[in-house]
Biopython code that builds the backbone (N, CA, C, O; Angstrom):
import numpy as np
from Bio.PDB.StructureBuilder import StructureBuilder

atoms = [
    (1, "UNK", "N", (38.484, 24.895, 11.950)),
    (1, "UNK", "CA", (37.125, 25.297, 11.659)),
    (1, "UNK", "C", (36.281, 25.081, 12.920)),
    (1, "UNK", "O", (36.469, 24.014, 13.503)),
    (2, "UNK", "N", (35.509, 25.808, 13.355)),
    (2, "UNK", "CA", (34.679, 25.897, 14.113)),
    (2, "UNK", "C", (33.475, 24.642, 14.347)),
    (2, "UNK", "O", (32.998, 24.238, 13.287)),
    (3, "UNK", "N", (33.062, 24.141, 15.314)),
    (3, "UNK", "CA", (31.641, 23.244, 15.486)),
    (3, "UNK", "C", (30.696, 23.492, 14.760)),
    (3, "UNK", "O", (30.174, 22.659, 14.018)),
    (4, "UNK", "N", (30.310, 24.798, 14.884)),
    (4, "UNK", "CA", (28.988, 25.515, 14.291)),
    (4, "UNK", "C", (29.268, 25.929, 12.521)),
    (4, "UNK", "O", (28.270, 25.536, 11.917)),
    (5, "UNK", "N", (30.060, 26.437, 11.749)),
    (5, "UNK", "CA", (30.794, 25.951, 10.765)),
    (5, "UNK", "C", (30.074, 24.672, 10.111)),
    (5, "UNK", "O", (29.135, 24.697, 9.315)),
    (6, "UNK", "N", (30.821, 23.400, 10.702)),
    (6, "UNK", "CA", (30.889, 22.032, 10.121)),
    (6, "UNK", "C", (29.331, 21.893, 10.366)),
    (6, "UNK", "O", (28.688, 21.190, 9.586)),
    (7, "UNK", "N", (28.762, 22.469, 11.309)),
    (7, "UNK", "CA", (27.314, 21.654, 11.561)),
    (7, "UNK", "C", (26.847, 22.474, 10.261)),
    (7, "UNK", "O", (26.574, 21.672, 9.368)),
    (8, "UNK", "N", (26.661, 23.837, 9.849)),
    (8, "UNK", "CA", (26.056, 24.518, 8.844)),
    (8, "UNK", "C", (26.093, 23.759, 7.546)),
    (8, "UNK", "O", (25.131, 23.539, 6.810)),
    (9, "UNK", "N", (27.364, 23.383, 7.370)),
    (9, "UNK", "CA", (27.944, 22.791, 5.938)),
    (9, "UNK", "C", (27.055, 21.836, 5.874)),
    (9, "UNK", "O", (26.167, 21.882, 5.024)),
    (10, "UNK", "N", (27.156, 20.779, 6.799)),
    (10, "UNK", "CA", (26.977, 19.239, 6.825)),
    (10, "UNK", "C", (25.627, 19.466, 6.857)),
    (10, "UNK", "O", (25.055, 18.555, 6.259)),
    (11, "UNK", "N", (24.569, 20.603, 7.463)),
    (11, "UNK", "CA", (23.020, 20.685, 7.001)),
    (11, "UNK", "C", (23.236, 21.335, 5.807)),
    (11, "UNK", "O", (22.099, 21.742, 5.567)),
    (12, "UNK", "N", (24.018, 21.753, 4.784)),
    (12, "UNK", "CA", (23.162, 22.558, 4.237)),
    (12, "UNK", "C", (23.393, 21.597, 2.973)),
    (12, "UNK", "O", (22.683, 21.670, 1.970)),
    (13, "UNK", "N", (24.567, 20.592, 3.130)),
    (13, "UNK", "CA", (24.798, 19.597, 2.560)),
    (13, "UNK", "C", (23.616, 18.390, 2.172)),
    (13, "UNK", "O", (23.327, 17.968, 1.053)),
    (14, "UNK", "N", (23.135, 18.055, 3.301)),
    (14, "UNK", "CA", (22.286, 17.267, 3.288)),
    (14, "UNK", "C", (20.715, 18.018, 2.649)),
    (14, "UNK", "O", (19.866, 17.211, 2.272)),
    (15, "UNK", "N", (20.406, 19.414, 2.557)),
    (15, "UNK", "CA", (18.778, 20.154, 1.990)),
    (15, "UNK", "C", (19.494, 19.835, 0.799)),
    (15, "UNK", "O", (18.751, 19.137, 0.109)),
    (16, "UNK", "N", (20.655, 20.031, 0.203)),
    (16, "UNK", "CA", (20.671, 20.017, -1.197)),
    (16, "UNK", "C", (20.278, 18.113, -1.969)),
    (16, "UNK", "O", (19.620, 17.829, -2.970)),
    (17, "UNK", "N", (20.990, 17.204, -1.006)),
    (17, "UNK", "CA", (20.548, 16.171, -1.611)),
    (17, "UNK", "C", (18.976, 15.878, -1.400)),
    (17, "UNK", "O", (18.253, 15.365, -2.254)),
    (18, "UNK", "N", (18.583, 16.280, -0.156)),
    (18, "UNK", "CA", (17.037, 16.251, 0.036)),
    (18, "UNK", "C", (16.461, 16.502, -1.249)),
    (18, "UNK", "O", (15.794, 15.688, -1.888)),
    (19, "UNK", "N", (16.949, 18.478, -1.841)),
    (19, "UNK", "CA", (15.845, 18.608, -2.964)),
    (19, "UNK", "C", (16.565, 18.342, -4.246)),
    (19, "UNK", "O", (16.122, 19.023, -5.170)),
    (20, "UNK", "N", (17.295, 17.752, -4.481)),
    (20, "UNK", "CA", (17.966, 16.712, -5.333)),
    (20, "UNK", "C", (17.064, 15.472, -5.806)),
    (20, "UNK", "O", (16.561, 15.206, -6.898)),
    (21, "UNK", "N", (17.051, 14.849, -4.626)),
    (21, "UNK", "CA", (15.790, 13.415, -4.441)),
    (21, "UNK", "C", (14.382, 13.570, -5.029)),
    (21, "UNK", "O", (13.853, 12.647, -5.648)),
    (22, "UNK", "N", (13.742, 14.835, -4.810)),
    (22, "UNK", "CA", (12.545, 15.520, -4.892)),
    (22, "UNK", "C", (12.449, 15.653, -6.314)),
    (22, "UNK", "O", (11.538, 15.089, -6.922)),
    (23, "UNK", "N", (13.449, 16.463, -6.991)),
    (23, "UNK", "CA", (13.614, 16.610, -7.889)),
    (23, "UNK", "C", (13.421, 15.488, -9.316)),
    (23, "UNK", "O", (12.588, 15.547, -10.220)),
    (24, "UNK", "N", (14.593, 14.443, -9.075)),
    (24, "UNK", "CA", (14.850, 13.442, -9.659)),
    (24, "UNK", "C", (13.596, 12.894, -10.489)),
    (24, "UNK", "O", (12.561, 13.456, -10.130)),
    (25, "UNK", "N", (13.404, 11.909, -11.544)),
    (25, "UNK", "CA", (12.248, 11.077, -12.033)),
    (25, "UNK", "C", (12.237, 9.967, -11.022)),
    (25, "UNK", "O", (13.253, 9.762, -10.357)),
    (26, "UNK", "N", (11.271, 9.311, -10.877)),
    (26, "UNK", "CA", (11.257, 8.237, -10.101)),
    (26, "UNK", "C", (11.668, 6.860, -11.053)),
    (26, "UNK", "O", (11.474, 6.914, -12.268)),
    (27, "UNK", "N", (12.138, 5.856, -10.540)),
    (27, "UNK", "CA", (12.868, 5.215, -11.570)),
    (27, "UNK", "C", (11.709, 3.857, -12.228)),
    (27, "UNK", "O", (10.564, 3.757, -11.786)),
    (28, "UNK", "N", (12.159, 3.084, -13.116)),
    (28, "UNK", "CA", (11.083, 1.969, -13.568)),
    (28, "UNK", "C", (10.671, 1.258, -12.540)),
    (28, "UNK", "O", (9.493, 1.042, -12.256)),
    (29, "UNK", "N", (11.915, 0.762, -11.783)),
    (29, "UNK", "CA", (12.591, -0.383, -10.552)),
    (29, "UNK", "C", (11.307, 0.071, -9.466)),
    (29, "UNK", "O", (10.593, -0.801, -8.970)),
    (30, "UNK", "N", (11.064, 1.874, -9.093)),
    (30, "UNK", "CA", (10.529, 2.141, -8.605)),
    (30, "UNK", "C", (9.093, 2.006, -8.519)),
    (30, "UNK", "O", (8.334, 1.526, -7.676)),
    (31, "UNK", "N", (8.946, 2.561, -9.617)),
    (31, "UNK", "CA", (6.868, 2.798, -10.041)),
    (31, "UNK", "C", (6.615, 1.261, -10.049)),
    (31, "UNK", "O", (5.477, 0.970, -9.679)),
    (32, "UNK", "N", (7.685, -0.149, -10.500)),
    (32, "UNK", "CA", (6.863, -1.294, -10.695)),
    (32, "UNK", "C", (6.387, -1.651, -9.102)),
    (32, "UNK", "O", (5.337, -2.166, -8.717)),
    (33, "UNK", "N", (7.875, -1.054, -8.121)),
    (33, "UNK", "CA", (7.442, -1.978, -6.700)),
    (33, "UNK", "C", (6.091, -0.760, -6.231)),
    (33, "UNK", "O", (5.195, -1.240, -5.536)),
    (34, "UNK", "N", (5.986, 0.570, -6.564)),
    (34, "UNK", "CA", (5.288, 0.943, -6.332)),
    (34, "UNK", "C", (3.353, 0.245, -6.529)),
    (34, "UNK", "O", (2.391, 0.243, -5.761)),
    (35, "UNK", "N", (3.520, -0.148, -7.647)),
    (35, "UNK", "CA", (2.328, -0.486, -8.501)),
    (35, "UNK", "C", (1.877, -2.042, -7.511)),
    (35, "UNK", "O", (0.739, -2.323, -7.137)),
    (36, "UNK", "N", (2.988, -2.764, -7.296)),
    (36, "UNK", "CA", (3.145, -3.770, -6.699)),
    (36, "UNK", "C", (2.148, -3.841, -5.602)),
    (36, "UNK", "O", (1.229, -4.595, -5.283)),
    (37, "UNK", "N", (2.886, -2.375, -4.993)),
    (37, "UNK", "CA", (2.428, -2.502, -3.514)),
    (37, "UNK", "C", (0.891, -2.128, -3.693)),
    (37, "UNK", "O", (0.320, -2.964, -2.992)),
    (38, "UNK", "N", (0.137, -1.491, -4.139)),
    (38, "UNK", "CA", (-1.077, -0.952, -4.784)),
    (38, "UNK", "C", (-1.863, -2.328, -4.821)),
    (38, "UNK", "O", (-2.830, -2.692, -4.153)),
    (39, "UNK", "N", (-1.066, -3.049, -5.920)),
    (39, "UNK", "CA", (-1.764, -4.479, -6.041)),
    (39, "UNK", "C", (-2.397, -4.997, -5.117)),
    (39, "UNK", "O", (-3.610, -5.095, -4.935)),
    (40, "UNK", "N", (-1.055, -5.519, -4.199)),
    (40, "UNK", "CA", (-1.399, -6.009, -3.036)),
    (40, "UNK", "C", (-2.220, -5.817, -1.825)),
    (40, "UNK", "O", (-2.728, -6.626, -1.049)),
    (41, "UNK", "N", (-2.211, -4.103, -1.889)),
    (41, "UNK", "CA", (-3.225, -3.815, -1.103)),
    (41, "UNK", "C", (-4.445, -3.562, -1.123)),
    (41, "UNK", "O", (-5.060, -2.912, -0.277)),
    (42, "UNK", "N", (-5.154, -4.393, -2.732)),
    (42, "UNK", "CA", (-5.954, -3.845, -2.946)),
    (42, "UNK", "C", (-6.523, -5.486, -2.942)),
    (42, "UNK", "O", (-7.643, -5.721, -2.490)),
    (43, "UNK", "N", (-5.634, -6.615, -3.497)),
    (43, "UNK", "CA", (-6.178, -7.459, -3.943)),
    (43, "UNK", "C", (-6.103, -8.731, -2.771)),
    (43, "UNK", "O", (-6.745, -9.768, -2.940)),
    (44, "UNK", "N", (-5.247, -8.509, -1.587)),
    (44, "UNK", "CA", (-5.307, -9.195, -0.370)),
    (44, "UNK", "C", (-6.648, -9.279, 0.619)),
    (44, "UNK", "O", (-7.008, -10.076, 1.484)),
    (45, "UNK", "N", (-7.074, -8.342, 0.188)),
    (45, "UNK", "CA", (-8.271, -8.492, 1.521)),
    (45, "UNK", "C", (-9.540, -8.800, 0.334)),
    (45, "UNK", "O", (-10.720, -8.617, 0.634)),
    (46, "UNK", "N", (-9.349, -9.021, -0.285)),
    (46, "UNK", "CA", (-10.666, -9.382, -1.837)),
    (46, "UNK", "C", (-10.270, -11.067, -1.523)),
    (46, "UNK", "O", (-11.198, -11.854, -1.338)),
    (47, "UNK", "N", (-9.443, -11.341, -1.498)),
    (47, "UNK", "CA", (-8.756, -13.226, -1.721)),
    (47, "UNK", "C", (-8.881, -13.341, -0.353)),
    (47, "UNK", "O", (-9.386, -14.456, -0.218)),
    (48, "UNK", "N", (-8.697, -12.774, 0.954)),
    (48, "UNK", "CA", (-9.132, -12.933, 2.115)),
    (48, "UNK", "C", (-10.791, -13.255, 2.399)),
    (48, "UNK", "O", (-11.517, -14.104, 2.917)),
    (49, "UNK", "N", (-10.847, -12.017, 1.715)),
    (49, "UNK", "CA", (-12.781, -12.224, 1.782)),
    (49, "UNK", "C", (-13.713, -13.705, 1.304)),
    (49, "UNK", "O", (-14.632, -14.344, 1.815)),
    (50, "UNK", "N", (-12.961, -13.802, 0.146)),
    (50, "UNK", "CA", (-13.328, -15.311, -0.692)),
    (50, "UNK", "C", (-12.954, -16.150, 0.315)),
    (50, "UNK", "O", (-13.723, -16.554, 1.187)),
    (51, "UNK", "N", (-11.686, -16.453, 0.214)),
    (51, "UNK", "CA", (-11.450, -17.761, 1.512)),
    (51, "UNK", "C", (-12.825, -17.650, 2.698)),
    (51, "UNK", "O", (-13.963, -18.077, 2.892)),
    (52, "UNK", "N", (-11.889, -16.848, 3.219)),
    (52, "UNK", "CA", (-13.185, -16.840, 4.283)),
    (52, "UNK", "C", (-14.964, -17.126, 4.390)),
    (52, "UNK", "O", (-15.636, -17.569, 5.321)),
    (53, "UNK", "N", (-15.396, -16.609, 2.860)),
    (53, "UNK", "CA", (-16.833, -16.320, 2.794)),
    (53, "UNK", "C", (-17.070, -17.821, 2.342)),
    (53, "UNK", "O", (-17.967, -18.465, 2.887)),
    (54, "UNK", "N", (-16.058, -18.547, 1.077)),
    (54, "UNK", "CA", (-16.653, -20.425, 0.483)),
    (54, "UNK", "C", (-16.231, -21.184, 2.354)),
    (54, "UNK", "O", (-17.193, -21.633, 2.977)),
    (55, "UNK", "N", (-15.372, -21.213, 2.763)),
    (55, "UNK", "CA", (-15.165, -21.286, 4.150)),
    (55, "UNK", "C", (-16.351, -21.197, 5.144)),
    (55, "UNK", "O", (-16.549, -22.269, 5.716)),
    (56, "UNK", "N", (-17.124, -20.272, 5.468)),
    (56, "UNK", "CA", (-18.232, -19.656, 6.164)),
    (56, "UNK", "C", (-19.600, -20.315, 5.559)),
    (56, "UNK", "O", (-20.537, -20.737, 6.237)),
    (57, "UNK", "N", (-19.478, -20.310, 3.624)),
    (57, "UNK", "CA", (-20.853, -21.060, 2.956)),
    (57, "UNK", "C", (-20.961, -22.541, 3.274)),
    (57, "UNK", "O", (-22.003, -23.195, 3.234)),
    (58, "UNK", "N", (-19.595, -23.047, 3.636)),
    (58, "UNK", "CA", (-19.408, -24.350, 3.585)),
    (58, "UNK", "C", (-19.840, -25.348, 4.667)),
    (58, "UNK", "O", (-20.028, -26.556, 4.516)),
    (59, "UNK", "N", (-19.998, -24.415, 6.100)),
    (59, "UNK", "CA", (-20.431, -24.818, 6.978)),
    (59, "UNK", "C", (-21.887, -24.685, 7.201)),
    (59, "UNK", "O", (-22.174, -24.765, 8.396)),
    (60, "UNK", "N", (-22.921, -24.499, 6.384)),
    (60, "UNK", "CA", (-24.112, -24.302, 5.945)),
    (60, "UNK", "C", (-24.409, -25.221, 5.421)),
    (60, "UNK", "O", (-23.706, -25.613, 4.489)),
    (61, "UNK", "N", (-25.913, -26.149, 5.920)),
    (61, "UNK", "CA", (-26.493, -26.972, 4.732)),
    (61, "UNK", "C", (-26.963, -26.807, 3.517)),
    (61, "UNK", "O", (-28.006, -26.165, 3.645)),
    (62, "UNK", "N", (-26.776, -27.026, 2.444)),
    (62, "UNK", "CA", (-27.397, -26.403, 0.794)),
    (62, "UNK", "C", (-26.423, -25.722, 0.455)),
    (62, "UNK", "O", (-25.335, -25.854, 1.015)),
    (63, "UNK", "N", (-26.704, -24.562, -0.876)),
    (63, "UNK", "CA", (-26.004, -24.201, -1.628)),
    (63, "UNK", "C", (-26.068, -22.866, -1.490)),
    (63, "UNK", "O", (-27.161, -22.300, -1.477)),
    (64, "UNK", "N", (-24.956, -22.225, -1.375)),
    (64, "UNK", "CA", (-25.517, -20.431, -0.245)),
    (64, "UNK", "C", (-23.983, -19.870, -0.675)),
    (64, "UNK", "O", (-22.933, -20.447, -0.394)),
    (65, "UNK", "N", (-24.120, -18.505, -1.484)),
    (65, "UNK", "CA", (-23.189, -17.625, -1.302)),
    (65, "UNK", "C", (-23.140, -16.507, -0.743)),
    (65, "UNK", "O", (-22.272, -15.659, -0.952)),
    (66, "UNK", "N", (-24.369, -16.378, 0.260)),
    (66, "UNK", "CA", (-23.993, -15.060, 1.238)),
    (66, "UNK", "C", (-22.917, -14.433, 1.725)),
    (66, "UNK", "O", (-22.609, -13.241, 1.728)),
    (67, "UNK", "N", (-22.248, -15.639, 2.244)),
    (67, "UNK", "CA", (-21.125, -14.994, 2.814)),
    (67, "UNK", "C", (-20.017, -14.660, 1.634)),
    (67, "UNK", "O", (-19.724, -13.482, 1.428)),
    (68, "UNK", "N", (-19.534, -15.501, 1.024)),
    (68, "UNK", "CA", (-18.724, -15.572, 0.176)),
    (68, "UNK", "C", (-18.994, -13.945, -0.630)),
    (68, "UNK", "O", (-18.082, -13.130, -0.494)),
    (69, "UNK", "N", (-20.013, -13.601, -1.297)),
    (69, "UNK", "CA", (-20.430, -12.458, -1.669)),
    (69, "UNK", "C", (-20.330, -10.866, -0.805)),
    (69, "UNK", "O", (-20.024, -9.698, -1.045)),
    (70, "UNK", "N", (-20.737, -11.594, 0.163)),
    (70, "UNK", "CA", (-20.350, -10.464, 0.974)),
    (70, "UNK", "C", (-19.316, -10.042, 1.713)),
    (70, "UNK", "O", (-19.374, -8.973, 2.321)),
    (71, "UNK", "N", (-17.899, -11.095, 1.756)),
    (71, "UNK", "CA", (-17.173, -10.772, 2.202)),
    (71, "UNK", "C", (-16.215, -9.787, 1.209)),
    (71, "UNK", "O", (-15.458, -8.858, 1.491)),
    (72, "UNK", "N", (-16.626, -10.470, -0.208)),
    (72, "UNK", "CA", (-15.150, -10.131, -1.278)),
    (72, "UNK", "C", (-15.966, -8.330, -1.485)),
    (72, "UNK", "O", (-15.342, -7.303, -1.750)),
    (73, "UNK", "N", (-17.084, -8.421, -1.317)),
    (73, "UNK", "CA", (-17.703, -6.991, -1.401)),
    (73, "UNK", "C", (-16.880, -6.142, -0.192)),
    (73, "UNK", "O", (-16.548, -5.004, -0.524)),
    (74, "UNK", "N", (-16.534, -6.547, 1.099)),
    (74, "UNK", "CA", (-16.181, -6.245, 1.754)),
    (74, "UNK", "C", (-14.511, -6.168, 1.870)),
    (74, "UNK", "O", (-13.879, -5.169, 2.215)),
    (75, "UNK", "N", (-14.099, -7.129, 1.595)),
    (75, "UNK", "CA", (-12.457, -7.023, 0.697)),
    (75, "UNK", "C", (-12.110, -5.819, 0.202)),
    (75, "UNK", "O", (-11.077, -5.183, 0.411)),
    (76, "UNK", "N", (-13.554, -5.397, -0.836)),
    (76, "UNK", "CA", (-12.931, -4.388, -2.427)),
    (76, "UNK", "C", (-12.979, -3.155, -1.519)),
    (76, "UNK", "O", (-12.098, -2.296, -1.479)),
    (77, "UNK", "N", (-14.351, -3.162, -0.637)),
    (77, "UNK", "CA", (-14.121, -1.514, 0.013)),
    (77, "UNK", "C", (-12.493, -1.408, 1.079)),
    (77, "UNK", "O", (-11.833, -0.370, 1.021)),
    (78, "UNK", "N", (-11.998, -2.665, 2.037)),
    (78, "UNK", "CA", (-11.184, -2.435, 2.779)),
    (78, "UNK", "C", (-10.057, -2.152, 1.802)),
    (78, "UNK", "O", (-9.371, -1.132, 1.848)),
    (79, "UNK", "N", (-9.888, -3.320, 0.740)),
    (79, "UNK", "CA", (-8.489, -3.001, -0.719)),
    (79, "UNK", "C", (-8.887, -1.098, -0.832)),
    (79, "UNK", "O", (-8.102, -0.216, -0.485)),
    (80, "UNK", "N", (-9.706, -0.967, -1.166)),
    (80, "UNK", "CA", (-9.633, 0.033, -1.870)),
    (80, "UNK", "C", (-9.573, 1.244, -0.845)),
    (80, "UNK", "O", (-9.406, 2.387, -1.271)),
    (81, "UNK", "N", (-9.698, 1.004, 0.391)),
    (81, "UNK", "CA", (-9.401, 2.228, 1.384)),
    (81, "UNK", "C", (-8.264, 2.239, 1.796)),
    (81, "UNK", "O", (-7.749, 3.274, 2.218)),
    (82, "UNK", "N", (-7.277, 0.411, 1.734)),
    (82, "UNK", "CA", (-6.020, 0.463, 1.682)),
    (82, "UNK", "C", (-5.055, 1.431, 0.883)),
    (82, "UNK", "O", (-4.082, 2.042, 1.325)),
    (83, "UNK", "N", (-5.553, 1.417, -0.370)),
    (83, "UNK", "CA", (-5.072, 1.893, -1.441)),
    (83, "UNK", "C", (-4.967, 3.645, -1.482)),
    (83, "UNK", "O", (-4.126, 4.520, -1.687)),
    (84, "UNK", "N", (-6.214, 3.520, -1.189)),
    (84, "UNK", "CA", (-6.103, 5.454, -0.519)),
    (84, "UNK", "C", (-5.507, 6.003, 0.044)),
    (84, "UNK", "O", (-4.996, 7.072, -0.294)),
    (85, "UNK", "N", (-5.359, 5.335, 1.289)),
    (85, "UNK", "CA", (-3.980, 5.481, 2.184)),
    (85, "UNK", "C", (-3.590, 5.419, 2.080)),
    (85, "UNK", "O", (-2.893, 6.246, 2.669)),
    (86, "UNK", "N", (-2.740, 4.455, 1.170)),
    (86, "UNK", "CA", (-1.694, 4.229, 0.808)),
    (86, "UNK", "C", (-1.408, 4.839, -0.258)),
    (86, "UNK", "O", (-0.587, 4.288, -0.991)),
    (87, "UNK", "N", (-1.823, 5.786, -0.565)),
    (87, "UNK", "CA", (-1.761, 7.023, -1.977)),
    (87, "UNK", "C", (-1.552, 8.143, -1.396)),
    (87, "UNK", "O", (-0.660, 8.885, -1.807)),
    (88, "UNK", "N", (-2.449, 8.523, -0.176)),
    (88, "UNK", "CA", (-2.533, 9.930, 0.390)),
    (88, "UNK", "C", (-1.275, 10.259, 1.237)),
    (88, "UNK", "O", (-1.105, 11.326, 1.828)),
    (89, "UNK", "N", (-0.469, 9.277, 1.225)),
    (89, "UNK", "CA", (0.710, 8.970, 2.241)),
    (89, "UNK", "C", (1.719, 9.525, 0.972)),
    (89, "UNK", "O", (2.941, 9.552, 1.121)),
]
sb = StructureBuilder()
sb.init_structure("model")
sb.init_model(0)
sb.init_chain("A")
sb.init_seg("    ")
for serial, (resi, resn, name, xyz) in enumerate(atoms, 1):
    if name == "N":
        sb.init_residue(resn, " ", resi, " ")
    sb.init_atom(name, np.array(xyz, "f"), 0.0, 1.0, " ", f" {name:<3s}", serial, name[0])
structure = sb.get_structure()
């Protein structure tokens, strides 16, 4: 058999499992790590923000949640632009 032959087969081999894959349901195993990852990218920079902001109030005399407030506000927009991206992908 020819080079050009085996190369045809062996691509045309591989589009069929491609739209095979495409095809398929996505599995439970899948959508949970999917959902997972969603979580995480939504709810890491919200628990970042907190640390940081009682952290930031703490070095202040009196009783002050500026920062703290404004960071986890700032968390939900970065989580949630994570999440976009990480959707639009």
């Amino acid at each position: 058999m020819e080079p050009r032959e085996e190369l045809r087969k062996a691509v045309e081999r591989q589009a069929k499992r491609m739209q095979k894959a495409e095809h398929e349901r996505p599995t439970l195993i899948g959508q949970t790590v999917f959902l997972g990852t969603l979580g995480l990218l939504f709810v890491l920079p919200v628990v970042g923000g907190a640390y940081l902001g009682i952290w930031l109030d703490s070095l202040v005399n009196g009783y002050s949640t500026r920062w703290t407030m404004s960071l986890i506000l700032l968390g939900v927009f970065i989580g949630g632009l994570n999440v976009y991206l990480f959707v639009r992908e």
